[in-house]
N, C-alpha and C positions, 0 to 999 in steps of 0.2 A: 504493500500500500504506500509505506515514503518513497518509494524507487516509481510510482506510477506518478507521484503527487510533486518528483521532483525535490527533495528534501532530506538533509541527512538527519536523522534523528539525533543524533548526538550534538549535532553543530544547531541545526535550524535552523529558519529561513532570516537572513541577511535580511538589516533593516530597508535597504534598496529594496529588496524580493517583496519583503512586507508592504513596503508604500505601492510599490507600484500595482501587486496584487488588489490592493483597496482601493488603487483610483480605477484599477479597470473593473471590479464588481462590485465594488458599493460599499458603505458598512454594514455589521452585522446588526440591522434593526429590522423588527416586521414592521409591513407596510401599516400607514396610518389610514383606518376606516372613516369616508366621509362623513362629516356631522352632517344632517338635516339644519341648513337655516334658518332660524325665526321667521323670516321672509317664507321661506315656503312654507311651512309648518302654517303660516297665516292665512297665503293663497289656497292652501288645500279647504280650509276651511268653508269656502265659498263656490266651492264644486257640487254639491248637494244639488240634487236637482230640486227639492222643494225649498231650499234658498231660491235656488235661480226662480222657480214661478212666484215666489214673495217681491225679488226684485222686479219682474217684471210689472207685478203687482201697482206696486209702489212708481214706479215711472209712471204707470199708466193714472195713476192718483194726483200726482202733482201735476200731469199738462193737461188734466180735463177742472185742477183748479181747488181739488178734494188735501186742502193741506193737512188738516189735522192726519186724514187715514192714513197721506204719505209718510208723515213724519210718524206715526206710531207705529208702521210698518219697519222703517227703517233701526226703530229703537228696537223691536222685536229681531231682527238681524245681526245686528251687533251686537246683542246678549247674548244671542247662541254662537257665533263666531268668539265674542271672546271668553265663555267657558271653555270650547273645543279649543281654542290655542294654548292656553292656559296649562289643560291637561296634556298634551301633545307635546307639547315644550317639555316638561319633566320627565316624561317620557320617553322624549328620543333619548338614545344610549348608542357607545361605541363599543368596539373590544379594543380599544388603548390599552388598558392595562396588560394585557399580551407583552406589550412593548416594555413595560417595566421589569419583564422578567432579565432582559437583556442588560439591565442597566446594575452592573456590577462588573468588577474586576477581577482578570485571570490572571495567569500567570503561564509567562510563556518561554523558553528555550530561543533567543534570539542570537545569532552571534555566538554562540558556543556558551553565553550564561542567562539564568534566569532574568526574568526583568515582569512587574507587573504591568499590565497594560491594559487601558477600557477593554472591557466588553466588546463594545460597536468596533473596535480596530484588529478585530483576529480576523486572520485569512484563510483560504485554505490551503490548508499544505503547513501552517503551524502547529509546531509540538508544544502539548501542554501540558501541563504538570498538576495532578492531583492530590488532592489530601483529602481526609474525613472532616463535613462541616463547608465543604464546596459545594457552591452550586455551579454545572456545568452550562457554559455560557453558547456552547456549537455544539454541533454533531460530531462525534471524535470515534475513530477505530484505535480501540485500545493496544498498544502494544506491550504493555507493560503491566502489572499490577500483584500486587501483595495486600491478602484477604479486603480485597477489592469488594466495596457491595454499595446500592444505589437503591435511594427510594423511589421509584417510577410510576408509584400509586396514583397520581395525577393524570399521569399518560396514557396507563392503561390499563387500570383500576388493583394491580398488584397489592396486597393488603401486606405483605411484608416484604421487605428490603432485597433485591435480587443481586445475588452473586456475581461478581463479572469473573473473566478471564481473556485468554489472548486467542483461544481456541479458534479456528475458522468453523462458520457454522452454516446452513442452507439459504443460498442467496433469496428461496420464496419462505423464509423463516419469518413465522407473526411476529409482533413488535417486541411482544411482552419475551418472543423467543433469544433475540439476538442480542445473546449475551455477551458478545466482544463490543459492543458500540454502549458507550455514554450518550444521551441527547439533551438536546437543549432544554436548560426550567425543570430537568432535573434537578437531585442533590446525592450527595456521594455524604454516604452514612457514619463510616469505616475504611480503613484503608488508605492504600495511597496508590499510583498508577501514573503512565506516561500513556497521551493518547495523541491522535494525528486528527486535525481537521478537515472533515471530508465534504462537512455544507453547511454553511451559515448563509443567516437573515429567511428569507422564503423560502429556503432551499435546505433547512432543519423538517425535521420530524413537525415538532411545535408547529411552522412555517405555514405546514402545509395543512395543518388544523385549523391556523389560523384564516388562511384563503377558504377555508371552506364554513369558517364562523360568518367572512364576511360577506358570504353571497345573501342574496336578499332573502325575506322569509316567504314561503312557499305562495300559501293561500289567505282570503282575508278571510277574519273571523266568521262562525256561523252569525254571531249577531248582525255585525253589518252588513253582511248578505241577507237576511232576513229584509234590515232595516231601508236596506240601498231599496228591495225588491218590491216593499211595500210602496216607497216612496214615489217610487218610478209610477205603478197606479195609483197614487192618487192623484197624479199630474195628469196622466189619461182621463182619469174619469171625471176629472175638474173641468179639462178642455172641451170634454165632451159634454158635459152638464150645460156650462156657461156659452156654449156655441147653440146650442138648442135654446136656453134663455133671451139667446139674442138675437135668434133668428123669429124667436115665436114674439118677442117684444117688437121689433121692425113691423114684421105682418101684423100686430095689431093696433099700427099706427104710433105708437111711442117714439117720442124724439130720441135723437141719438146719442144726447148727452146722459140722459134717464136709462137707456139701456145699458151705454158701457157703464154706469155706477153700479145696475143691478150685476151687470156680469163682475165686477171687481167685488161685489158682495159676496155673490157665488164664491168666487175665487179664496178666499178670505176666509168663507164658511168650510170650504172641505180642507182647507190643508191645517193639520194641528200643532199651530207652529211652537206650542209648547215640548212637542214631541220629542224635541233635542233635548232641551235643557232637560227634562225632565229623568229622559233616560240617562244624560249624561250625570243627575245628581245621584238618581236610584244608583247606579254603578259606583258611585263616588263613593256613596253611602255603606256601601255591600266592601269597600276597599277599606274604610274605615272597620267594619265589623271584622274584618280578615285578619286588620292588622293588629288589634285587640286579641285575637288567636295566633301572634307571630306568624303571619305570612302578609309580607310585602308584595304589595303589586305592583306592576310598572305601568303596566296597561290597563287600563278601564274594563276596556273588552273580555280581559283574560278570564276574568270571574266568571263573564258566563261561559265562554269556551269549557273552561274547566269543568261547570254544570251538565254540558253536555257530550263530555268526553266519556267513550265506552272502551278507551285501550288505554292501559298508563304502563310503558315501558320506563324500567326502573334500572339504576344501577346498584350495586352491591355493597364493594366498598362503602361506609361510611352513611351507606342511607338503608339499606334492611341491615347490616349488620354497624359495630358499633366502629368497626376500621381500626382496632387494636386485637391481642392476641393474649387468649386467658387457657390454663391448664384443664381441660375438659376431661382426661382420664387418666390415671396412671396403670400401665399393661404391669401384673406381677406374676410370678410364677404360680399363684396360686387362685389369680384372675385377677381380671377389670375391679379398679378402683373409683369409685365416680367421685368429682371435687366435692361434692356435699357434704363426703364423705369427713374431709380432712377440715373444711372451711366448719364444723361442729367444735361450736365452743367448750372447753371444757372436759373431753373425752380421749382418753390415752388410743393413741394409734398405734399400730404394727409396727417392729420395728424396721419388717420390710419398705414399707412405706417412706419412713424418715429415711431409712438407708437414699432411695430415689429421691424423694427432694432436697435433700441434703447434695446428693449430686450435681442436679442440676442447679443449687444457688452458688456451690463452689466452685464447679466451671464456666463460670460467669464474667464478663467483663460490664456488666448494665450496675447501673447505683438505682436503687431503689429511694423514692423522695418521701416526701413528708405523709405518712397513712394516715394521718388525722385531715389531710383537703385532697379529698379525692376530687380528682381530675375532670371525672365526666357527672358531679354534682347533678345536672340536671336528669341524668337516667337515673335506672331503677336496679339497672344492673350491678354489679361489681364493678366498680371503677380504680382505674389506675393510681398510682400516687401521683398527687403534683409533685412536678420538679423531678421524676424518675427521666432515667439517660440511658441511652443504648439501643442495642436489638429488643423491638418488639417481644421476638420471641424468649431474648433472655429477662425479658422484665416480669413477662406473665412467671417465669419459673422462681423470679425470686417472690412475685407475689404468691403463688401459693406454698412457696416454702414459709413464706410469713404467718399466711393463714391455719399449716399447720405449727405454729409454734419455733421455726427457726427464723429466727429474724437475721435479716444480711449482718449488721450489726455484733452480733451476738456469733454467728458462728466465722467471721473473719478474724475474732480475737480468738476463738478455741484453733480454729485452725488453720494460723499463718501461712500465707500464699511463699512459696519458698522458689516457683518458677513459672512462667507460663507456655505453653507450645499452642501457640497461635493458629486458627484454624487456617487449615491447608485445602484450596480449592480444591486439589489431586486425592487426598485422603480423605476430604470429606468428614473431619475429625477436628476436636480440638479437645486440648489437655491440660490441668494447672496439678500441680503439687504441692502439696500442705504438709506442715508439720502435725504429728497426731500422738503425743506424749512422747514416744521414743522412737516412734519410726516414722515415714514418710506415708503418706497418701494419696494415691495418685487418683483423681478423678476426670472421664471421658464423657463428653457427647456428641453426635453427630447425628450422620445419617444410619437410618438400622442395618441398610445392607453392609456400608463399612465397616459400622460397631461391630458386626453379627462376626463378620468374618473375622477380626482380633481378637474375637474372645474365644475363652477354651473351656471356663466354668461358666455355671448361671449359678446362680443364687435361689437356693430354696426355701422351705419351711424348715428343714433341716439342717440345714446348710450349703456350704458349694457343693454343688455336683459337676463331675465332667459333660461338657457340651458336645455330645455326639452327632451324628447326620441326623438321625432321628429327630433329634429335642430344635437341631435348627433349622430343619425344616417346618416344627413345629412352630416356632418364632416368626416364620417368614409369612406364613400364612395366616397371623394373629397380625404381623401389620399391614397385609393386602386387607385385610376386614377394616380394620380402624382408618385406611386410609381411602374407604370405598364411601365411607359413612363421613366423609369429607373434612377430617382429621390430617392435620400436617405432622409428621412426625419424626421423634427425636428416640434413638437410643441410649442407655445412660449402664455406665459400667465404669469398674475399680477396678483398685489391685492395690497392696504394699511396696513400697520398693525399699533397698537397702542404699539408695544414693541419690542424689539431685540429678544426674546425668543420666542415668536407666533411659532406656527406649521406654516412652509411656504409653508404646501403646501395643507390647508386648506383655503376654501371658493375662488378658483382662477376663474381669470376672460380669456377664451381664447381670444386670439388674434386674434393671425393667424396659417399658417404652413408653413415651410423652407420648398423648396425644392432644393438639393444641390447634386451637379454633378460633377463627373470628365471629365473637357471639355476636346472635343476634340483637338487634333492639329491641328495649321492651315494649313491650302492649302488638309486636311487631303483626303478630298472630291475629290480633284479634282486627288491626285496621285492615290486612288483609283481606278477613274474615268478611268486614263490612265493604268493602269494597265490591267483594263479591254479590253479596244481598242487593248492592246498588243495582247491579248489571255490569260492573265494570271488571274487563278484564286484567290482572296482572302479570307481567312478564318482564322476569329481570332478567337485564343484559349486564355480564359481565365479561372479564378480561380475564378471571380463573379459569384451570384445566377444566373439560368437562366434568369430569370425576367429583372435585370441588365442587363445580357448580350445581349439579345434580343432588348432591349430600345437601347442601344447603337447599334447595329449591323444595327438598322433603321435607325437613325440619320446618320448612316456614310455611308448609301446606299449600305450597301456588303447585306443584306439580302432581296433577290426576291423573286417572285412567285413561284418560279420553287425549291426556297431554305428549308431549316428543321436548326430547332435550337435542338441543343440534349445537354444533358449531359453527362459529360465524364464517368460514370457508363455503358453507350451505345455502350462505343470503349471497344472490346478486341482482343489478337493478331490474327491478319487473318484466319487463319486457324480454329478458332475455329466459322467464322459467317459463314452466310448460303448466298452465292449469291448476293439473291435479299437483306440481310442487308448492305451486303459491300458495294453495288452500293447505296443504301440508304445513307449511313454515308458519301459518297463520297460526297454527295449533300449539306451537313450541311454547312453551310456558319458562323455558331457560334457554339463554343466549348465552352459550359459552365461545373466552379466547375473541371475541367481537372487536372489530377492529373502528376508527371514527367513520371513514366511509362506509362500512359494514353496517353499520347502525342507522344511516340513511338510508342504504337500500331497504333495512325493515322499516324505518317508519313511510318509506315511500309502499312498501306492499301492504300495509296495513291501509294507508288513506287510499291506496287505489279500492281497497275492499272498502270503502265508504265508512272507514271510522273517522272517528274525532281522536285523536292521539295526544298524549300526553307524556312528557320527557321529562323523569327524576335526574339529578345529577347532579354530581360536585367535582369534577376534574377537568382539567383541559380535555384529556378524549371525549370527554360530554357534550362541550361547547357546541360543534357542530350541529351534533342532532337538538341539541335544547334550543337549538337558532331554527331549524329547520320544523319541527315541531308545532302542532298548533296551540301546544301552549308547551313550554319549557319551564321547568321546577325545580328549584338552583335549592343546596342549603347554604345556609347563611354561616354557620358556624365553624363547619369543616371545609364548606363548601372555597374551589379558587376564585381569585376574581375574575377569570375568565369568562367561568361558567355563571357567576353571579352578574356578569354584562351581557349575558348572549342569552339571559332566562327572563321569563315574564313576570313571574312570583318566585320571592328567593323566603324559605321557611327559616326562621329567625332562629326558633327549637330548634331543628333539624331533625325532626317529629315527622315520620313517617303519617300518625296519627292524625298529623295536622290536614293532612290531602282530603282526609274523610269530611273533616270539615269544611272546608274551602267546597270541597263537593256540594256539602247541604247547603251552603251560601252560595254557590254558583245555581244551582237550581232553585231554590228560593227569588232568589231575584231574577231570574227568566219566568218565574210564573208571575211576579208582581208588574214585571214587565207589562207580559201578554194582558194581565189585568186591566194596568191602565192605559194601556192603548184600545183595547177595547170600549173603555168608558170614554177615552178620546173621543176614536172616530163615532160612537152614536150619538155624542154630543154634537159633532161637526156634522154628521148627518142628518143629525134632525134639523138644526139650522138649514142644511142646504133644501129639503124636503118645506120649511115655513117658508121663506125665499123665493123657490122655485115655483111652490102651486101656488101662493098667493099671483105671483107675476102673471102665470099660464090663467090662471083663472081672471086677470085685468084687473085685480086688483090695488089696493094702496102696499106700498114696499114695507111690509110690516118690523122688517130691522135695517138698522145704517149700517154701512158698511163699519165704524168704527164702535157700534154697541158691537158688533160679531166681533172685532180684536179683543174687546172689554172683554168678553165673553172667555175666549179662549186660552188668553195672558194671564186672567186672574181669576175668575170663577172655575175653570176648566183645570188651569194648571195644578195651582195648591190641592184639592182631591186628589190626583192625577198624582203627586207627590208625596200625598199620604199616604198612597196605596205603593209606593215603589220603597218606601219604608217599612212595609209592612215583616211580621216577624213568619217563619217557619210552619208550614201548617199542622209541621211534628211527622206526618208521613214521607216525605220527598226521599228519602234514601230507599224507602220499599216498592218504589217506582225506577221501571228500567228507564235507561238516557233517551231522550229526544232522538228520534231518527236525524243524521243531519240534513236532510232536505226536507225536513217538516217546515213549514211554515211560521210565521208568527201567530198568523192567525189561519185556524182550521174552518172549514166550511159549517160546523156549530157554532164558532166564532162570529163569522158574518149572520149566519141564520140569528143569532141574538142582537147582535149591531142592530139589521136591518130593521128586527122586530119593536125592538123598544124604542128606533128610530122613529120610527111610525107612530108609535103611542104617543112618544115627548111629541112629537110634528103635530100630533093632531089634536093636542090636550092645549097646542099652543095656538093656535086657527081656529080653533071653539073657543076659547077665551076671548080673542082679535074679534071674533065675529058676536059674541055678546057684547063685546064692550059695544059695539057700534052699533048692534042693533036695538037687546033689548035694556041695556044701560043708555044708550042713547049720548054716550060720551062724541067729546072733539076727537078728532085725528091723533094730537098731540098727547093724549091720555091713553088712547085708546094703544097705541104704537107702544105707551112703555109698559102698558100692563102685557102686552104680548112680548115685551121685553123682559120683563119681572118673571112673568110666567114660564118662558124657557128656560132660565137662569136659575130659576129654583128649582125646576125639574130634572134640570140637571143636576145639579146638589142632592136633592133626595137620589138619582139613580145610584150615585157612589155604595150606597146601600145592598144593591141589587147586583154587587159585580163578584161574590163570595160563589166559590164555586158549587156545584149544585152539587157535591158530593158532602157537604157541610150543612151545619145546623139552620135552620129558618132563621132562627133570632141571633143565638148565641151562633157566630163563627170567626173567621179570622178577620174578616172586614169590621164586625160591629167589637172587635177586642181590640183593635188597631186604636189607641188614643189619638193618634196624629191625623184619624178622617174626620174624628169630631173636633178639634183644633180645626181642622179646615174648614166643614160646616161652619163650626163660627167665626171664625176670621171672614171667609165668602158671605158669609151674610151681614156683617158688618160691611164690609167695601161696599153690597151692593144697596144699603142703605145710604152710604154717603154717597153713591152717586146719584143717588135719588136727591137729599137734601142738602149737599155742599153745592153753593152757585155755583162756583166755578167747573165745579166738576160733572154737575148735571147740566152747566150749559153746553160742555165739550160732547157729552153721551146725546145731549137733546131728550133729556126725560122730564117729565113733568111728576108730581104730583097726583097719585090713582086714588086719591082718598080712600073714606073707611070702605066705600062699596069696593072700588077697584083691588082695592088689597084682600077685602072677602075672597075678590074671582081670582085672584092671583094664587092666595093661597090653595081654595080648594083645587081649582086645576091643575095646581102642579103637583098635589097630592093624588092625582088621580093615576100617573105612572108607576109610582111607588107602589098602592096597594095593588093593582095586576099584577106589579112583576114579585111583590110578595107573594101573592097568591101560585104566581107559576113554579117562581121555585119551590112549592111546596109539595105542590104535584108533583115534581123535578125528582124531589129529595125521599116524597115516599114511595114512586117506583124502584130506584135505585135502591133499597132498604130491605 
């Protein structure tokens, strides 16, 4: 590799070699992802197509002379423009912090001696020099290294520190395989090592994670696809309404100033321009309630996305398990010992037992920290000590040497480390020797098939015994068991020696075997559990052998009968499987050894099968798909800042548990949605239906065009707001996910719009038409009682929007505090518009006195009790 790259490793590259190297390829930085400008972020705002028919609106208001309706239009515009920029702004994000991984200092071999040097100035074809407590700044083929090992957990979900060497290994070797190469935004744990650089900036591992964090994200949400969909008809069906208005006003002689005011009344009545704000506060609302459960949004949207997500592929590492390593068995010759066992306060253990932990705290190079501030504080589990150092692996052994009664402490003073024999990639082994009153003690651990093979006795109930084919082959097939059930493991053995220089790993005596797990999280089972209940399916993807993946995939109950564990060698992009593989892959309930691209191609065959997908993640190899995903789920605590830039909600806990949540609150507020849009449009409906047949009939214009804004800014909105506040009906997790091409609104939907449109329309033309005939009232009276009379019809419908699977009286609508706040606030405004001069001059209302406000009230009582009555009917078929 130096003789290809140009380089002598001993010398290294000449600072000539160096500079000129960097001026021809660049420094070693990732590329920077464009920001969204405020400037656009402001224009996108004004893309909506029922903006666009408001602005139109509103031009057509001020050159036929109508300023007031212009100017209340245009206040109406600006309000919802500047909520949506508002939130869009805080929103946009980059993956920068990529870039900061780069920004630190190596250490490089120039000129024949070391010299530190940026980060950004390493070239390729530069030798670099490692130590334990490095972080690797390039791509480097190691050519060098003593008990060499790297944490690459970030990269590729590795939950303990992997071994390097100099070995050559398969040029199609998965990431997490190729052990001779350090990469970039790693860190080097242990050890030390001489490596060659082979690709920096884009052209790193990281690099290329990062180019694929920055492409754009796939699809827009289901929400706004809903909301685009809706919006687009009601722009149709405005045009079309108010074209028929105006053609049927012409033909019956009406002047042409008089029509286009009715047709901009039309216009006005159908579109519900509260519809933004409203939804954008419900979501705002629901982002508030989330983050009171530590999960941060980014996106407004994401909540419901999340609501109707029916796949949540997950990673392993650090989000179902806890990303540290705890003693789960000790193998003895007289069987399995389970930690429960030892972690019992208070009770004399074996001394076979102590013999193995004892071992394993002695050949240890990890410190155990303070056991009174346990580390992972906010679980449930057994957590590490703050401030413990080292291997992973040798920390869980001092902890549970601790738990049974050896404390590090305590047995480094009984017995003095007198040597250490440093673990050896090639042996696979490592040894320390202690003083032990008058002789030496040698204690070993490793890997089992090495240990197995040094050793000549095991260790019984009775004592040593010789270790014959027999008893090791007995051994061997004790740890293909323990390491099927997805157990990593450690062999542990002794011996005496008569010198500090003895071969230590000559004439050994086995013990026992470690078998040591990344536990799960707690509660991990049970959100699983509810996930499932939801309809939602789970599927984690990890970077562990399959073997691992699989043990784990049981233990946490995602893998069924019906389920297939694959590896990510299995996923490629959709187009290229055949059918029956796709619908197979769909079924894997474990993604093992999953590579960043690999995890694209599954979340691309799951949305080709019409899911809503959802991406756990805490690593750089996450990033991608959490970016790619339709909603991306960063944790906050373990989680990188990669993944915490390229994720939609980052979990604050790192609470698995927390998903289940965010679930019940993404579905919660898709149903308070659908609610008050529905109460929306048949409030907008039945104005357009008073408007419309009054006109066709030759009538007088029974509302202005600016009592209709009055109407839907402030009567219409606050209900409309109280209901997108509303709380959990308690069932929503025992309902399967929204199909994602379900509608906002279903064809029962409209069938109730239209229904109760028709009731308010006509409750409000029987009013109109008593005042004028047999009240005998003016124009001016008679217009606001049919003004009064809409406006409180609509008020009481807020009533009637509880779904019909709920109580008559008692439901989630009449429990909701915030719709009777609204009732009365709305009914206070629409008293002062009545009696504030100024403000009754701008509406044009008069005064209905005591008869008028008789007719007012009862007629707008008379929607209310039918559609009481209906849903009752509604409510005891259903029953």
């Amino acid at each position: 590799m130096a003789r290809a790259l140009d380089v002598d490793v001993q010398v290294g590259l000449t600072g000539r070699e160096a500079a000129d190297r960097l001026a021809a390829h660049g420094p070693n930085l990732l590329q920077r992802t464009a920001r969204r400008s405020w400037f656009s972020i402001l224009v996108a705002q004004f893309r909506d197509v029922v903006v666009a028919l408001l602005a139109v609106a509103a031009v057509v208001s001020f050159a036929f002379g109508q300023l007031a309706e212009g100017v209340a239009i245009v206040v109406v515009l600006l309000l919802n423009a500047a909520i949506g920029f508002v939130t869009e702004l805080r929103a946009a994000r980059s993956v920068e912090s990529l870039r900061t991984l780069g920004q630190v200092m190596a250490t490089v071999r120039r000129d024949g001696e070391p010299h530190r040097v940026p980060a950004e100035d390493l070239v390729v074809g530069d030798v670099v020099l490692l130590n334990g407590g490095d972080v690797v700044t390039a791509d480097l083929r190691l050519l060098e290294g003593s008990r060499l090992e790297a944490d690459e957990s970030a990269l590729t979900g590795e939950s303990v520190p992997v071994g390097k060497s100099v070995d050559p290994v398969a040029a199609d070797a998965p990431l997490a395989d190729r052990t001779n190469m350090a990469f970039k935004g790693t860190a080097i744990t242990q050890g030390s090592g001489v490596g060659v650089v082979v690709a920096t900036a884009m052209g790193t591992e990281l690099g290329r994670i990062s180019s694929l964090v920055q492409q754009p994200r796939g699809e827009t949400t289901p929400l706004q696809i809903r909301l685009d969909r809706l919006g687009r008809r009601l722009v149709w069906v405005t045009a079309i309404v108010a074209a028929l208005v105006v053609a049927a006003g012409l033909l019956g002689g009406q002047n042409l100033p008089l029509t286009i005011r009715t047709a901009i009344a039309l216009a006005v009545a159908a579109i519900p321009e509260g519809l933004p704000v409203v939804a954008t506060l419900a979501l705002a609302r629901g982002v508030l309630r989330m983050a009171r459960r530590h999960a941060l949004v980014e996106r407004l949207s994401a909540v419901e996305t999340l609501g109707s997500t029916n796949v949540i592929l997950t990673d392993k590492t650090g989000t179902l398990t806890e990303n540290r390593m705890t003693v789960e068995a000790v193998e003895l010759s007289t069987g399995p010992v389970a930690a429960s066992t030892w972690r019992r306060q208070g009770e004399p253990h074996a001394p076979a037992l102590l013999r193995a932990l004892r071992i394993g705290a002695l050949c240890n190079d990890a410190t155990l920290g303070d056991e009174s501030a346990p580390e992972h504080a906010d679980t449930d589990g057994p957590g590490g000590a703050r401030g413990s150092t080292g291997d992973p692996m040798e920390i869980a052994l001092l902890e549970a040497a601790a738990a049974a009664g050896l404390p590090q402490p305590h047995l480094r003073r009984q017995y003095p480390r007198m040597r250490t024999e440093a673990f050896d990639p090639a042996k696979k082994m490592m040894a320390t020797i202690h003083r032990q009153d008058d002789t030496l003690l040698v204690a070993v651990k490793g890997a089992p098939e090495a240990v197995l093979g040094a050793c000549v006795r095991v260790a019984t109930e009775a004592g040593d015994d010789e270790l014959d084919q027999t008893a090791r082959d007995h051994w061997r097939t004790r740890v293909d068991q323990l390491a099927a059930n997805g157990l990593r493991m450690l062999a542990l053995a002794d011996r005496t020696a008569a010198s500090v220089g003895d071969d230590p790993y000559a004439q050994l005596t086995l013990v026992g075997l470690v078998g040591l797990l990344d536990p799960p999280r707690p509660r991990i089972r049970e959100a699983i559990r509810s996930c499932r209940e939801a309809g939602i399916r789970v599927v984690m993807v990890t970077g562990d052998h399959v073997r691992t993946g699989e043990a784990i995939g049981h233990r946490l109950d995602l893998v069924g009968p019906d389920d297939i564990v694959v590896t990510g060698n299995a996923l490629r992009p959709p187009a290229e499987l055949a059918p029956a593989d796709r619908e197979r892959l769909r079924r894997a309930a474990v993604i093992a050894r999953a590579s960043p691209e690999q995890k694209i191609d599954l979340l691309n065959l799951h949305q080709e099968g019409k899911n809503v997908v959802a991406m756990i993640g805490d690593g750089v190899n996450d990033a991608p798909a959490l970016s790619k995903a339709d909603i991306g789920v960063a944790m906050g605590q373990r989680g990188t800042d990669v993944a915490r830039e390229a994720a939609d909600i980052v979990l604050r806990d790192d609470r698995f548990e927390t998903i289940v949540t965010a679930v019940e609150q993404g579905r919660t507020i898709f149903d308070n949605i659908r609610r008050f849009v529905v109460y929306l449009l048949t409030c907008n409906l039945s104005e357009i239906l008073v408007v419309g047949v009054a006109t066709l009939a030759g009538g007088p214009l029974p509302l202005q065009p600016i009592q209709i804004l009055f109407l839907n800014l402030i009567t219409d909105v606050f209900p409309a707001l109280a209901l997108g506040l509303g709380a959990s009906s308690g069932d929503v997790l025992h309902r399967p996910p929204r199909h994602r091409a379900e509608p906002v609104l279903t064809r029962a939907h409209w069938q109730s719009i239209t229904g109760y449109a028709v009731i308010i329309g006509a409750a409000t033309l029987a009013a109109l038409t008593l005042a004028t005939t047999w009240l005998d009232l003016p124009a001016p009276q008679a217009v606001t009682i049919s003004f009064l009379t809409l406006a409180f019809a609509q008020l009481w419908y807020v009533l009637n929007t509880a779904d019909s699977t709920s109580g008559t009286l008692v439901n989630e609508v009449s429990r909701n505090q915030w719709v009777w706040a609204a009732i009365g606030l709305c009914t206070v405004l629409l008293l002062a518009g009545v009696y504030l001069p100024v403000l009754s001059d701008v509406l044009s209302v008069v005064d209905p006195g005591r008869t008028g406000w008789a007719l007012i009230v009862v007629m707008s009582l008379v929607p209310l009790a039918l559609g009481r009555a209906v849903h009752r009917l509604r409510h005891a078929r259903q029953r």
